[in-house]
C-alpha positions in Angstrom: 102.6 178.0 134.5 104.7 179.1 127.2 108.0 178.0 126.7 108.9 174.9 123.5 107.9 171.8 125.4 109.8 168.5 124.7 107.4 165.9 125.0 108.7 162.5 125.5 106.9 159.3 124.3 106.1 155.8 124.9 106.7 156.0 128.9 104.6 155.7 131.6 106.4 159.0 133.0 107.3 162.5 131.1 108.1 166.2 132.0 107.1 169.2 130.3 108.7 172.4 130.3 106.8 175.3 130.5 107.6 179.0 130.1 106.4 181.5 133.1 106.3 180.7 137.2 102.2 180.5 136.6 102.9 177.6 134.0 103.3 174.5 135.8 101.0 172.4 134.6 100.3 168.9 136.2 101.2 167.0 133.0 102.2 168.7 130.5 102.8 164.8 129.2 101.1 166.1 126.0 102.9 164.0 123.8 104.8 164.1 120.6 105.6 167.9 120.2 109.3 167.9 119.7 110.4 170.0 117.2 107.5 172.4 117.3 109.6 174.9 119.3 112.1 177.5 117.9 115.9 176.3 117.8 117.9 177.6 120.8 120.2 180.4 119.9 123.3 181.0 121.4 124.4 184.6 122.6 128.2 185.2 122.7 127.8 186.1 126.6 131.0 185.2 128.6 132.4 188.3 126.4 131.0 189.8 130.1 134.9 189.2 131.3 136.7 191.7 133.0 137.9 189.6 136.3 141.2 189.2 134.4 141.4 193.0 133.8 139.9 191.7 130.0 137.0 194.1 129.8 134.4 196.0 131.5 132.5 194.1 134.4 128.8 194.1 132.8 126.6 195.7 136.0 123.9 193.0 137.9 121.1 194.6 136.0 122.7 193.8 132.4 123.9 190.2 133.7 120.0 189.4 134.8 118.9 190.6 131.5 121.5 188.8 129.8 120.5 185.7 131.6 116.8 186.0 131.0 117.5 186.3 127.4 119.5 183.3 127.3 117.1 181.0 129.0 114.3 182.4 127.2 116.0 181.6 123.8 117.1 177.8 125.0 120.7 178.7 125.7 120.5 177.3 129.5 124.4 176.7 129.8 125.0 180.2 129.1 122.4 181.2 131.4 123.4 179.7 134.1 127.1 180.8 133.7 125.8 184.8 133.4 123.3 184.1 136.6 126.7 182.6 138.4 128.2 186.0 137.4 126.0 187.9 138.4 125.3 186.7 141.9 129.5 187.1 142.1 128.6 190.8 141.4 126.0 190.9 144.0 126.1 187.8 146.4 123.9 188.9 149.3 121.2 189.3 145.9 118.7 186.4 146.3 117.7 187.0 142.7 120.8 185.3 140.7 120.5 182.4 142.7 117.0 181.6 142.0 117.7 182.3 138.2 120.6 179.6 138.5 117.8 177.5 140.6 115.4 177.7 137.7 117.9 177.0 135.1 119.3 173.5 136.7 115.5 172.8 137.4 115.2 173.1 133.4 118.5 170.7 132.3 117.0 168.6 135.3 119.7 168.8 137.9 117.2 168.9 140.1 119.1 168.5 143.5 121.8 171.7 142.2 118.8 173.9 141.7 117.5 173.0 146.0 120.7 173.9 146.8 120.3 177.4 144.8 117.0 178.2 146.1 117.9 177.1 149.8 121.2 179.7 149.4 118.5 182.5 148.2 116.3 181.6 150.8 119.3 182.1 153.4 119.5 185.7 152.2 116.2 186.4 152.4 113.6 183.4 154.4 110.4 185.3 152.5 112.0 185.7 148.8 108.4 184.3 147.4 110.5 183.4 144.0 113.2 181.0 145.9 109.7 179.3 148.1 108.3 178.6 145.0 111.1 177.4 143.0 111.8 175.4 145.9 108.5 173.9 145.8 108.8 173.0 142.4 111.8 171.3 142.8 110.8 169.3 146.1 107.4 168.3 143.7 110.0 167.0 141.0 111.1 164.7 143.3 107.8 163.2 143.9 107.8 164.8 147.4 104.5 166.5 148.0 105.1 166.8 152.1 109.0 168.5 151.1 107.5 170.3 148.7 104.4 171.9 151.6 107.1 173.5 153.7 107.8 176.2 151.4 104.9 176.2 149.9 102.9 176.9 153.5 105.9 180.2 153.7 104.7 181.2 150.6 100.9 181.1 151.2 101.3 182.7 154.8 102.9 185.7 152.8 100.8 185.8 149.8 97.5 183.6 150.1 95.7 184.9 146.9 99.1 184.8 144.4 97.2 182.3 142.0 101.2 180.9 141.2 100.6 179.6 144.7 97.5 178.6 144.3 98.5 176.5 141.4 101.3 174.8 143.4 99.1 174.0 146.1 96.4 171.9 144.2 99.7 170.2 141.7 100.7 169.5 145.6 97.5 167.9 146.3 96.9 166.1 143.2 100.6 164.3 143.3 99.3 163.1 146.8 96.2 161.9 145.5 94.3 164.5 147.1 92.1 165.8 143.7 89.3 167.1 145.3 91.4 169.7 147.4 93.5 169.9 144.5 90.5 170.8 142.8 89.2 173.6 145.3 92.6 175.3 144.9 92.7 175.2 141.4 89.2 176.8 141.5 89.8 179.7 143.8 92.7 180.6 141.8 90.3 180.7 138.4 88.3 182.7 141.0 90.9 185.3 140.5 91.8 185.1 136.7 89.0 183.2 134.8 90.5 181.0 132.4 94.0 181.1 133.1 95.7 178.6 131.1 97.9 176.8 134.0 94.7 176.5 136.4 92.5 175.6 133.5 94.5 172.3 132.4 95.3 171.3 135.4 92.0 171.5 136.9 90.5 169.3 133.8 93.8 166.8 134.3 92.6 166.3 138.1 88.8 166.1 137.2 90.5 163.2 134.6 92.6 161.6 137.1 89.8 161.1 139.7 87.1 160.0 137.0 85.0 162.7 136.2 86.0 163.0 132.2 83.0 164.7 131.3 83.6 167.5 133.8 87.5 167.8 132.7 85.7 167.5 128.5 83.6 170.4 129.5 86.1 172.8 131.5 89.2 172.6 129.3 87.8 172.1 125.8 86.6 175.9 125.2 89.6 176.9 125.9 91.6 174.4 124.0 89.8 175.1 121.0 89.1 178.2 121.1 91.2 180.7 118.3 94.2 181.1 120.7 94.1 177.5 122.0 97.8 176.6 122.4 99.0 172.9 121.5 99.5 172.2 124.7 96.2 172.8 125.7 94.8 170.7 122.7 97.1 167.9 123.1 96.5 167.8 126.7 92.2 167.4 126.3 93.8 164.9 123.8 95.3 163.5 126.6 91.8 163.0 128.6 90.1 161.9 125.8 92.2 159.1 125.5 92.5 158.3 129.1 88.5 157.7 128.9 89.0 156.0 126.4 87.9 157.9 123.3 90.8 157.0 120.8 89.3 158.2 117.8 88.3 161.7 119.4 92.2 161.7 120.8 93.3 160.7 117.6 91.8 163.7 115.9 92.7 166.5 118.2 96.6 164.9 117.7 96.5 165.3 114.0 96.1 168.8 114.9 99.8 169.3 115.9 101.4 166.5 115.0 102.5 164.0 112.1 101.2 160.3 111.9 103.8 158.6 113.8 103.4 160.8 116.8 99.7 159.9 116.9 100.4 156.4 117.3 103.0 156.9 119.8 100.2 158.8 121.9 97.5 156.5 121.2 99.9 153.7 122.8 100.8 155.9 125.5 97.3 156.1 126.1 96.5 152.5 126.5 99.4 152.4 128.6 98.5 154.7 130.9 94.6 153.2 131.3 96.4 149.8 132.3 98.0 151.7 135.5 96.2 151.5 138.6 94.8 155.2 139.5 97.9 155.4 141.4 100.3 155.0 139.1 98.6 156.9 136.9 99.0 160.0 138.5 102.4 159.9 139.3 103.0 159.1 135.4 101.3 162.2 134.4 102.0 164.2 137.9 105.4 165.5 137.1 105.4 168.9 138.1 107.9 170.0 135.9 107.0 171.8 135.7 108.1 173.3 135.5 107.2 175.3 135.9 104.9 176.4 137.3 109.1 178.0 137.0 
């Protein structure tokens, strides 16, 4: 809309993972953070035999909890194997499928998880979960029109859902619309003041269409406030130095990272300020993520 973010450096284009389906923030490009996340653990799962005659079946409801836990700790191969299971235990359940959706959307198999979601959404053509994941994936691409089909189904059924909200202004930004974007991300702040997702992604978009003084003043209380999450500081990091305030950026890095990281975000800075506005915002648009997931 959080979950350990990988951050890559030095490019003009990153993805950020993010934990929750109201977590998909429009960058998450907040650089330098790997290794600040726990180590994935690995559950001994496919002990949930028993097609051979091996064991006991495990029911749906312990395979989804299964699943959950796996993902949740990193283990995404096992996740998606007990989410395949489990939609073999129930398959006219939509729920597996998007679990398997938002699994491949997370190793980046982006075209296997539209597949999922469109198989949940041919069980049931109003699962909200399956429109959004859809969404997401369709924004991954870079494909704000795809992604407005099932994003329109999914505000038709639930126009106040601020995870659709969300979705709708990442839609707008990555088409260059920020001032719409903008007026979605606010409504959904309307509705739960200082929600972390709408917050940085509402500063991002003031950033990306100019107005850094606007995006200082909306994200920085929250970024540094007590419970102000890396992310969150790295990303106001982020707008500091696409305005052009290295030093500030620079000291709001060493906050969370080492030395070396710092420069490879300052130059990622500078690179970014030598796109046109464009580019720039399909460098940082990636919705990956994720998402919102």
């Amino acid at each position: 809309m959080h979950r350990r973010h990988h951050f890559p450096t030095g490019q003009a284009s990153a993805r950020l993972r993010t934990k929750g389906s109201s977590a998909l923030f429009l960058t998450l490009t907040v650089l330098g953070l790997a290794g600040c996340g726990a180590q994935p653990f690995h559950l001994d799962l496919l002990s949930v035999n028993g097609r051979d005659g091996g064991g006991v079946v495990p029911s749906y409801d312990s395979l989804m909890r299964i699943g959950a836990a796996a993902r949740s700790g990193g283990d995404l191969v096992n996740a998606l194997g007990v989410y395949r299971r489990a939609a073999e235990v129930d398959p006219l359940n939509p729920a597996p499928l998007v679990g398997a959706g938002d699994v491949l959307l997370e190793m980046g198999s982006v075209n296997e998880a539209i597949v999922n979601y469109n198989n949940a959404l041919f069980r049931d053509q109003q699962y909200q979960p399956a429109l959004l994941g859809l969404t997401r994936a369709y924004l991954k691409t870079g494909k704000p029109a795809l992604a407005m089909e099932p994003l329109s189904k999914a505000y038709a059924l639930t126009p106040e859902d601020p995870k659709v909200l969300l979705l709708l202004g990442v839609t707008k930004d990555l088409a260059g619309e920020h001032a719409e974007a903008q007026s979605w991300y606010r409504r959904g702040l309307a509705a739960v003041p200082s929600d972390p997702a709408l917050t940085v992604n509402l500063a991002l978009s003031l950033a990306l269409s100019g107005d850094y003084a606007t995006a200082v003043a909306t994200l920085q209380p929250v970024a540094m406030a007590p419970g102000g999450s890396p992310q969150e500081r790295q990303t106001l990091a982020l707008i500091y130095g696409l305005r052009g305030n290295l030093a500030e950026a620079a000291r709001l890095n060493r906050l969370d990272l080492d030395d070396a990281s710092v420069e490879r975000n300052l130059a990622y800075y500078a690179t970014l300020r030598e796109l046109s506005p464009q580019e720039r915002s399909r460098a940082l648009l990636s919705a990956g993520g994720s998402a919102a997931s």
